[in-house]
C-alpha positions as a printed NumPy array, in Angstrom:
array([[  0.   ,   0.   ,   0.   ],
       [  1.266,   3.133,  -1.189],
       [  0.752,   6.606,   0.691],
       [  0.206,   4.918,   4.233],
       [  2.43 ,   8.023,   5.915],
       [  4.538,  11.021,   5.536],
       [  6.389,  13.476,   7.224],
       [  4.853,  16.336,   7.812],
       [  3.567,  17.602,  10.976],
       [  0.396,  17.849,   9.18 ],
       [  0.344,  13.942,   8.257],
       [  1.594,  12.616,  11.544],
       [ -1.17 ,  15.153,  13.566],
       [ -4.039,  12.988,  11.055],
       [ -2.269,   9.713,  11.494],
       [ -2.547,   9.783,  15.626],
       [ -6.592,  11.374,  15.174],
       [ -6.998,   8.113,  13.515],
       [ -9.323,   4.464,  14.413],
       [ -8.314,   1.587,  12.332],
       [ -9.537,  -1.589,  14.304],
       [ -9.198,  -4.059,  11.682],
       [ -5.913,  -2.986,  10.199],
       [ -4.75 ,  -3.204,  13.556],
       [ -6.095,  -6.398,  14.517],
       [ -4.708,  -7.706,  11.142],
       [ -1.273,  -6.782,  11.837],
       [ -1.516,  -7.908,  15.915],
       [ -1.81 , -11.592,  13.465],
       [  1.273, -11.647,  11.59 ],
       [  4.884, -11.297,  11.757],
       [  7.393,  -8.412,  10.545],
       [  9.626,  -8.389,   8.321],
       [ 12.738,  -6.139,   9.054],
       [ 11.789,  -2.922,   7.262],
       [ 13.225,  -1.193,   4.491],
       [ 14.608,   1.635,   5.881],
       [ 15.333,   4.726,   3.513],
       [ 14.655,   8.451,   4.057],
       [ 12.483,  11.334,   1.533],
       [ 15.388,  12.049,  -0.58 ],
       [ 15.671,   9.031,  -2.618],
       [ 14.435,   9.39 ,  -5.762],
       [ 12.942,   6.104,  -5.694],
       [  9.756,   5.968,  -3.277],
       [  9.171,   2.871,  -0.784],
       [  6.54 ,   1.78 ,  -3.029],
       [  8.355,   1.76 ,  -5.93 ],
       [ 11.3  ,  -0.169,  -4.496],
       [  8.266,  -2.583,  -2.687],
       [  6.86 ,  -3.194,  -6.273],
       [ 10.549,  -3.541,  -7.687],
       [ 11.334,  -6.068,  -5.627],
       [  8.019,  -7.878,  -5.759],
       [  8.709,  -8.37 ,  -9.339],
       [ 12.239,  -9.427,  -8.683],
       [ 14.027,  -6.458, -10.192],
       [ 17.338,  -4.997,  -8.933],
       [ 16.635,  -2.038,  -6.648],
       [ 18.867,   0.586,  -7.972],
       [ 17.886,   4.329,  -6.859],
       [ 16.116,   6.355,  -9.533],
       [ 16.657,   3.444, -12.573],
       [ 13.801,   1.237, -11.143],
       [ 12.136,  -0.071, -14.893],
       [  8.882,   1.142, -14.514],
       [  8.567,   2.47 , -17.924],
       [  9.924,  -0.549, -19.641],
       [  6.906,  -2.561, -17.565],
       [  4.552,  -0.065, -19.219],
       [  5.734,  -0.504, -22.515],
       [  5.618,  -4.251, -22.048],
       [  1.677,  -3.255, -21.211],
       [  1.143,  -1.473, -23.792],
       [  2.604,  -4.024, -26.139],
       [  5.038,  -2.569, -27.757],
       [  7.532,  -5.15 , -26.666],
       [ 10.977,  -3.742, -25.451],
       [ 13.673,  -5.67 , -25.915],
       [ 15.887,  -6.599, -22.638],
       [ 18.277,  -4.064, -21.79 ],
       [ 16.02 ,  -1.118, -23.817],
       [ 15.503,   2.013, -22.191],
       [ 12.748,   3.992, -21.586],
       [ 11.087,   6.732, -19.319],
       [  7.862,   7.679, -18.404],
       [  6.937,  11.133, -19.925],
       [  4.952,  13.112, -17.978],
       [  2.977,  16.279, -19.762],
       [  3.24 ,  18.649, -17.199],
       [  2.702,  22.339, -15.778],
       [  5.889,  23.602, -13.87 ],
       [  4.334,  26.691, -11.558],
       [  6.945,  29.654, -11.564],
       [  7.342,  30.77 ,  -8.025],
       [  9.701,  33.811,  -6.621],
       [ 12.696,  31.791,  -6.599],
       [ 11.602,  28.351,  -7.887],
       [  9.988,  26.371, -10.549],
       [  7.426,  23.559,  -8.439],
       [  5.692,  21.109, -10.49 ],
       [  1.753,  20.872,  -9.992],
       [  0.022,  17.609, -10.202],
       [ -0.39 ,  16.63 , -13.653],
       [ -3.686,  15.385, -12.822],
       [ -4.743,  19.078, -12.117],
       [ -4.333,  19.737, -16.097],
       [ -7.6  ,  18.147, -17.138],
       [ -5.714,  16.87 , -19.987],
       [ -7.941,  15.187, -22.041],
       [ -7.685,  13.01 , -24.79 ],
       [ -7.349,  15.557, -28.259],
       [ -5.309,  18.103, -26.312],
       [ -2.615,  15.245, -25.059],
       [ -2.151,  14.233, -28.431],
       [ -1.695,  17.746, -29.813],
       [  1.017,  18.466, -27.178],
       [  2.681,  15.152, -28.08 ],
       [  2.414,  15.953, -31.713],
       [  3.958,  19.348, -30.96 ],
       [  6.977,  17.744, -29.035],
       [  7.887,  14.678, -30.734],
       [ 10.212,  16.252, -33.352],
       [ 12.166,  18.019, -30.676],
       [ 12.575,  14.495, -29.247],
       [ 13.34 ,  12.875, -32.418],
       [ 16.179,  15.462, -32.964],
       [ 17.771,  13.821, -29.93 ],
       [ 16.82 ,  10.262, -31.336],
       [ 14.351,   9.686, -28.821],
       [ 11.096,   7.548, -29.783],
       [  8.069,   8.577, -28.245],
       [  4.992,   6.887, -27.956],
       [  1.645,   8.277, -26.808],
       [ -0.288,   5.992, -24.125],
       [ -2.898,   8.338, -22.242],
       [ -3.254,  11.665, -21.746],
       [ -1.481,  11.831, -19.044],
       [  1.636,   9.653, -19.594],
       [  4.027,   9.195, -23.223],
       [  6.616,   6.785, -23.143],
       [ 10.552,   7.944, -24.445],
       [ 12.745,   5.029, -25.937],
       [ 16.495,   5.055, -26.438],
       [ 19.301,   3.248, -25.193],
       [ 20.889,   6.33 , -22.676],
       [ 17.571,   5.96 , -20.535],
       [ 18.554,   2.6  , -19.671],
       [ 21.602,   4.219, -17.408],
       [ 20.296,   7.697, -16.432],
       [ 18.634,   7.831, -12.814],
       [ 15.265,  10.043, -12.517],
       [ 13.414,  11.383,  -9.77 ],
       [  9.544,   9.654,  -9.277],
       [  6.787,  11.745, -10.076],
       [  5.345,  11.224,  -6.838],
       [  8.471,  12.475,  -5.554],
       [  8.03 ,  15.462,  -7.246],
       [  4.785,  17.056,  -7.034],
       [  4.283,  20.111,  -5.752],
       [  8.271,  20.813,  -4.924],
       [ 11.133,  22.618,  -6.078],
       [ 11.807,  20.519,  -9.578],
       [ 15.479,  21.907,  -9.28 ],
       [ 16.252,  19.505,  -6.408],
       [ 14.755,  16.371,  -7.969],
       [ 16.781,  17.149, -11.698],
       [ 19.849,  14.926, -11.066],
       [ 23.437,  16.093, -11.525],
       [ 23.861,  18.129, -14.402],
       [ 26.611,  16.085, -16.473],
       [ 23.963,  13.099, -16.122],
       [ 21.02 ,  15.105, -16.947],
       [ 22.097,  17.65 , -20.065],
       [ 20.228,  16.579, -22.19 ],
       [ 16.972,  16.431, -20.389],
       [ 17.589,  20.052, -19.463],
       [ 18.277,  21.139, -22.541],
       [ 15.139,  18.915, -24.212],
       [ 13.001,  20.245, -20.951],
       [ 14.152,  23.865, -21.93 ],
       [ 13.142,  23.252, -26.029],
       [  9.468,  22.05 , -24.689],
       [  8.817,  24.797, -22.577],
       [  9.986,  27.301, -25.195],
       [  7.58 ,  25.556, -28.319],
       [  4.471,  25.577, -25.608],
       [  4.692,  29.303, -24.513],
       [  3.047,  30.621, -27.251],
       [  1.688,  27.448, -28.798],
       [ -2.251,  27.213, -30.179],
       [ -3.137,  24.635, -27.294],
       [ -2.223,  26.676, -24.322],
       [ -3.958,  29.798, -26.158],
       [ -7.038,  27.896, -26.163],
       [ -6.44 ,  26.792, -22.515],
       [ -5.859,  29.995, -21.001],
       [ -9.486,  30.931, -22.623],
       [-10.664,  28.191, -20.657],
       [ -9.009,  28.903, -17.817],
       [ -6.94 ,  25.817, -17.952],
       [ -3.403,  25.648, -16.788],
       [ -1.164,  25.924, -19.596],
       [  1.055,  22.748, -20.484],
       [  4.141,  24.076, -20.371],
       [  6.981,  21.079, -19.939],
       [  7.016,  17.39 , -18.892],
       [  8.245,  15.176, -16.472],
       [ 10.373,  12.05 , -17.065],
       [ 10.786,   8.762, -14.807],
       [ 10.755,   5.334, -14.333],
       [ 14.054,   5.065, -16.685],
       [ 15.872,   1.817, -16.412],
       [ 17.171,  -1.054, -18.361],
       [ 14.526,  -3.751, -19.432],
       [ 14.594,  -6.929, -17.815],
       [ 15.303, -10.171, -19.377],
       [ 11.913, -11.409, -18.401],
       [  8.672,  -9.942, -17.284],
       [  6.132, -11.206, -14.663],
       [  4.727,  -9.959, -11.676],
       [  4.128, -11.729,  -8.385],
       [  0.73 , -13.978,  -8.319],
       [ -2.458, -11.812,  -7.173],
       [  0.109,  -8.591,  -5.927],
       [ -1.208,  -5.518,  -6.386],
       [ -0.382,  -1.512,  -5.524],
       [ -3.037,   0.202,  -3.49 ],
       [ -2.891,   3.795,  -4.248],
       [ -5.96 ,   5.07 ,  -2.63 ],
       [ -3.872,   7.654,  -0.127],
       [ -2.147,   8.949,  -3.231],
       [ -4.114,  11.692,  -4.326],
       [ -5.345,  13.409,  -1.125],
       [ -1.567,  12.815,   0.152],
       [ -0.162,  15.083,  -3.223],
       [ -2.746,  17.411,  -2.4  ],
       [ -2.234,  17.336,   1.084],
       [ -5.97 ,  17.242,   1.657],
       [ -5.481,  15.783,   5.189],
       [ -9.453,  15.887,   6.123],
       [ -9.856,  13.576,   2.879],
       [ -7.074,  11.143,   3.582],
       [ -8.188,  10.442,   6.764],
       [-11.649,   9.93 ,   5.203],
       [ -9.546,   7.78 ,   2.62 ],
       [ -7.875,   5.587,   5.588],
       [-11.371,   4.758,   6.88 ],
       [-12.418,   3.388,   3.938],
       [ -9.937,   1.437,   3.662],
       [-10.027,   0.156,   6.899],
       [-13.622,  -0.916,   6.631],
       [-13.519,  -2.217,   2.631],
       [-10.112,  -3.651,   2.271],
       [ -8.754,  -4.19 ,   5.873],
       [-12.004,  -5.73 ,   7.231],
       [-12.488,  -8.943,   4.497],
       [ -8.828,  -9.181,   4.301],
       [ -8.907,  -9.705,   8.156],
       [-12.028, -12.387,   7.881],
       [-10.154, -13.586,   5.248],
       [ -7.039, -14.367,   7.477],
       [ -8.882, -16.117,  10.5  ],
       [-10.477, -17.68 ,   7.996],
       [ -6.6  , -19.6  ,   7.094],
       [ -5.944, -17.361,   3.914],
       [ -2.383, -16.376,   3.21 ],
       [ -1.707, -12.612,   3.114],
       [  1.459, -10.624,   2.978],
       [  0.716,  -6.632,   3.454],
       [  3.399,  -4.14 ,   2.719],
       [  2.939,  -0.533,   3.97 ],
       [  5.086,   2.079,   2.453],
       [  5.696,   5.706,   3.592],
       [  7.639,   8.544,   3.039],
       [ 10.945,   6.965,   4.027],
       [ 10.572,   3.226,   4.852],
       [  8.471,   0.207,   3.808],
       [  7.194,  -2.661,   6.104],
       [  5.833,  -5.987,   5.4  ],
       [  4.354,  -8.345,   7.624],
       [  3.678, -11.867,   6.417],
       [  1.017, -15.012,   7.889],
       [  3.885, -16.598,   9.164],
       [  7.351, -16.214,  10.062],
       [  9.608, -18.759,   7.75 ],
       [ 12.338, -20.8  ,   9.524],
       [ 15.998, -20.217,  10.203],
       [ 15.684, -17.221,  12.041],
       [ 15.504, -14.807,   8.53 ],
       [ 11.763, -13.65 ,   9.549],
       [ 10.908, -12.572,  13.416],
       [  8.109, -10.859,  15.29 ],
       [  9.375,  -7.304,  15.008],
       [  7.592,  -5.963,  18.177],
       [  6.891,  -8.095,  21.699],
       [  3.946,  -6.246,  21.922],
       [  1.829,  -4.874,  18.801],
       [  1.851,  -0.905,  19.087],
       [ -1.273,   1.003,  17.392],
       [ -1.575,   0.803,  14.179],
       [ -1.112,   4.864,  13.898],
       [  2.305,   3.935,  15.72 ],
       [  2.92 ,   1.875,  13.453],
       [  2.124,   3.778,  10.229],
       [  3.838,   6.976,  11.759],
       [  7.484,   5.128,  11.887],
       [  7.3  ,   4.761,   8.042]])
């Protein structure tokens, strides 16, 4: 699960206001793994590294294939050791001493405009021998063989900060700078954000790239796993009234059967990821001493949720 804390005073204030019985009396029924400790800064988030190594990938920071398991989605079949990024259309908001980058989802990017930005862009990524492919509105995918080796900063990582910190080194990064400079100039005055700024629209104005990384020899991902990304958007938006509202729900639709589902003699194996660190707690501890009860006695599960 993806979202389940942060570290704001803010996030930890909602996470001690909140009641989640059955999450908690799931967890006071299986054992912890030791967690995966990390902090904010890497540009990898714990639920990207969770899902990385669910699908038995190397964990490298920033180079986790993420777009490489999208193109394999989308069919386009990339060969092992391609790379590709995730392409992000994007509006970077011009502050008094920063550029921060809003949530794309706050574009209202539909379907015609997206592929009129893409159409606008593409030669300028040709130029550089980049392939792009259009997907949804809201994410492109860029193929070439440098994106296999150059480390990128998550978009959740991202939103609504200082892009300049989350940009990588500048010998690593040139040419995205340069490439993210050519976009921005081409969409200043460009038709589409004309017609935007009549509809009071944000303008699109650059992009965001991530999920670079080499292409694995084989794809697969583990048997019934999936990402819960409920807390994601009232997290971004740090709507802390909603994500507590968010919590609940989850605690009552996904926590509640899963715990029936438990006593019941169902496996389970619940990973919770944070800001910083990621936790997992399996049915059963496995022998030879590599799995142990992480805590004597089983804290709250806002205790719990506020150490990630």
């Amino acid at each position: 699960m993806a979202f389940a804390s942060a570290t704001s005073e803010a996030a930890l204030h909602t996470l001690g206001t909140l009641q989640l019985p059955h999450l908690e009396a799931l967890l006071a029924r299986l054992h912890a793994q030791a967690p995966d400790e990390g902090d904010e800064y890497s540009l990898n988030p714990p639920h990207e590294r969770a899902w990385a190594r669910a699908c038995g990938w190397e964990v490298q920071d920033g180079l986790i294939p993420l777009a490489a398991q999208a193109a394999h989605a989308a069919g386009l079949a990339p060969p092992p050791g391609s790379g590709w990024a995730l392409v992000s259309p994007a509006h970077w908001h011009a502050g008094t001493e920063q550029f921060s980058l809003l949530n794309p989802a706050d574009l209202a990017l539909d379907e015609a405009s997206s592929r009129a930005a893409f159409e606008a862009v593409r030669p300028l990524f040709e130029e550089d021998g980049i392939r792009l492919h259009w997907c949804t509105p809201l994410q492109w995918l860029a193929e070439h063989e440098s994106l296999a080796h150059l480390p990128t900063a998550s978009l959740d990582r991202v939103i609504g900060r200082n892009v300049d910190l989350w940009l990588g080194p500048p010998q690593a990064a040139r040419r995205l700078r340069r490439l993210q400079a050519e976009v921005q100039m081409l969409l200043h005055s460009h038709p589409l954000n004309q017609a935007r700024d009549a509809q009071g629209l944000l303008p699109l104005n650059s992009f965001w790239l991530s999920g670079t990384g080499s292409a694995p020899p084989q794809w697969g991902t583990p048997n019934a796993a999936q990402c819960v990304e409920t807390l994601r958007a009232p997290l971004l938006a740090e709507d802390w009234a909603a994500w507590a509202e968010a919590w609940h729900a989850l605690d009552a639709t996904l926590f509640k059967p899963l715990l029936a589902e438990h006593k019941a003699g169902a496996p389970l194996t619940l990973t919770l990821c944070g800001e910083r660190h990621a936790q997992t707690w399996l049915t059963q501890a496995a022998r030879g001493g590599l799995w142990r009860r992480w805590w004597a006695a089983k804290p709250a599960a806002a205790t719990v949720l506020m150490a990630l």
